[in-house]
N, C-alpha and C positions, 0 to 999 in steps of 0.2 A: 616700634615693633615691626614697622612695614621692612625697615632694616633687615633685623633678624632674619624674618620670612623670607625675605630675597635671600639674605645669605645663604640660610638653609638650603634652600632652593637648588641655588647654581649648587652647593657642596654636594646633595645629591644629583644634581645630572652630573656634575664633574666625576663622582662615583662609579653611575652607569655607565659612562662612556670609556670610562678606565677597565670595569669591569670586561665590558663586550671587548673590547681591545683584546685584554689578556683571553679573553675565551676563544677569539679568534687564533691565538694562535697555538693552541690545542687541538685544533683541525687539523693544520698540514702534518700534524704529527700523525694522528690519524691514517691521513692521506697517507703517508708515509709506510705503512706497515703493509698497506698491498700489492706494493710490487712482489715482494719475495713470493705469493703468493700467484702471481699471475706469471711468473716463471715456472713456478712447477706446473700451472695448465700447459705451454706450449709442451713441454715435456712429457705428460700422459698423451695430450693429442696424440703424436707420430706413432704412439704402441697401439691407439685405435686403428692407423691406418694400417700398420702395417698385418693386426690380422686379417683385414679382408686380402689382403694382398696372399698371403700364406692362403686362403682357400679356394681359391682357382685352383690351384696344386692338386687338389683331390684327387678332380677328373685325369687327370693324367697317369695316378696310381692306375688306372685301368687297363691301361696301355700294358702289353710285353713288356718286361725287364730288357735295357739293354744288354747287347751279347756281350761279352768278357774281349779285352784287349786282344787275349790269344785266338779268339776268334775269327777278329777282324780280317780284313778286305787287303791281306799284305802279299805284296809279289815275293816267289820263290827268288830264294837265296841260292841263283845258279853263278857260277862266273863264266869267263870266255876259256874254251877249249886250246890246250899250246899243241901245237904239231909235232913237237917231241914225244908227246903220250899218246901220238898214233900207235895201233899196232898192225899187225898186219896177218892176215890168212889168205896164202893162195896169190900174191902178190896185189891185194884189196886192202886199201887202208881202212880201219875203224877209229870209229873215239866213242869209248865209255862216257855217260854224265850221268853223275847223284842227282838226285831229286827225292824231294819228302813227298811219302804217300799223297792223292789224291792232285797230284802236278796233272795238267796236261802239256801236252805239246803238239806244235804245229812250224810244219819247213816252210819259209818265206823265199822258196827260191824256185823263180817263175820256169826256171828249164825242167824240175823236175830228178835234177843229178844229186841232189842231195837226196836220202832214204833213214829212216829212225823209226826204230820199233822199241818197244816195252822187252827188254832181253828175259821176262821173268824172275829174275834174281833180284834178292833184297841186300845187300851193305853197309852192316850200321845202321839199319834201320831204313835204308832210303833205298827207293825202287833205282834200279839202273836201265838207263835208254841208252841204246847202239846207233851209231848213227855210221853210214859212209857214204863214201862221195869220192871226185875226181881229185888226184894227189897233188901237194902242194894247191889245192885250191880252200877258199876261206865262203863258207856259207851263213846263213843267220834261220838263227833257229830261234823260235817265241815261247815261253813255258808260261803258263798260266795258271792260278790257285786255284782248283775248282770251288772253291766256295765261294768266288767272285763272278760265276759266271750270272748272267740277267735272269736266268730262271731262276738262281738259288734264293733270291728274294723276293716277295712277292708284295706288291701294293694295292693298296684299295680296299685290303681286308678292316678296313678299322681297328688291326691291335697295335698299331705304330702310329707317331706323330707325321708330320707331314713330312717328307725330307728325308724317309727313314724307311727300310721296308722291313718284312718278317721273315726270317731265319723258320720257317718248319722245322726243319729237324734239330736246331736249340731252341727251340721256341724264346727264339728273344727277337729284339729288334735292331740292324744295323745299318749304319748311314748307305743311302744311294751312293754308286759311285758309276764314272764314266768309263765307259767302255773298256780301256788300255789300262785301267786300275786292277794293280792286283796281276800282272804282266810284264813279263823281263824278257829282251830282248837278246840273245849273247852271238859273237859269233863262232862257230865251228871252223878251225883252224885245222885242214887236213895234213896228213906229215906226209912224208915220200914212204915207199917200201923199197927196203932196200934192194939190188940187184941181188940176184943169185951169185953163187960163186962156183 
């Protein structure tokens, strides 16, 4: 019997250890099912981050609306004067130049021979400047957008971001720009007057 007893014995631990075997590997199976799961964590994370990132944004609705393209800080569309579209009064050469509303201008010409006034007349919609000067000579003349000039923007007021000042009279916001911005250089090419006959 003492037989028996032993056999039994070992038959059941041979059992259990056959058992735990097989139970063990029902685990990694287990194991196995929570990756898919820990994929779609990294996946929600980055939508957490990303709303705090979206609410910074708020404060800056506070700010001025930026101004509109056509607004912006762009130099007048003049070209260079030809000397054939001289005319002449009195044996004085002139030259017409278009310009859109609200241009300024200024003579770069240190003797003072060159002269350009506002003629009062409109064009197609564009103011016309007269300019004259000595014949066959070539001067340079500067037009500039007044809404470019440093006054038209104004900083400090806190309704623009850094970088950026305020438009008063659109009430919006538009980038700083340097001096010469928003300014065209051309030159005025004088023609001859012809001789009498």
């Amino acid at each position: 019997m003492k037989k028996t007893t032993y056999l039994l014995l070992a038959t059941t631990v041979f059992v259990i250890l056959f058992a735990s075997a097989c139970g063990g590997s029902t685990a990694p199976a287990t194991q196995a099912a929570p990756p898919p799961v820990e994929v779609v964590q990294p996946t929600q994370a980055p939508a957490e981050v990303v709303a705090p990132t979206q609410q910074p944004a708020a404060p800056a609705q506070t700010f001025a609306p930026a101004c509109q393209a056509a607004t912006s800080c762009a130099a007048p569309d003049v070209k260079n004067t030809e000397g054939v579209d001289t005319f002449c009064v009195e044996k004085i050469p002139y030259q017409n130049i278009s310009v859109a509303p609200g241009t300024t201008f200024e003579t770069l010409d240190p003797k003072g021979e060159l002269k350009c006034q506002d003629s009062g007349t409109v064009v197609d919609g564009k103011n016309v400047i007269t300019c004259t000067g000595k014949e066959l000579w070539t001067y340079e003349l500067k037009f500039t957008n007044s809404a470019c000039a440093a006054n038209a923007l104004a900083t400090g007021t806190g309704q623009c971001q850094d970088g950026l000042g305020y438009d008063a009279a659109q009430n919006c916001c538009a980038p700083l720009t340097a001096a010469d911005t928003g300014s065209v250089t051309i030159k005025v090419n004088m023609g001859a007057c012809p001789l009498p006959k």
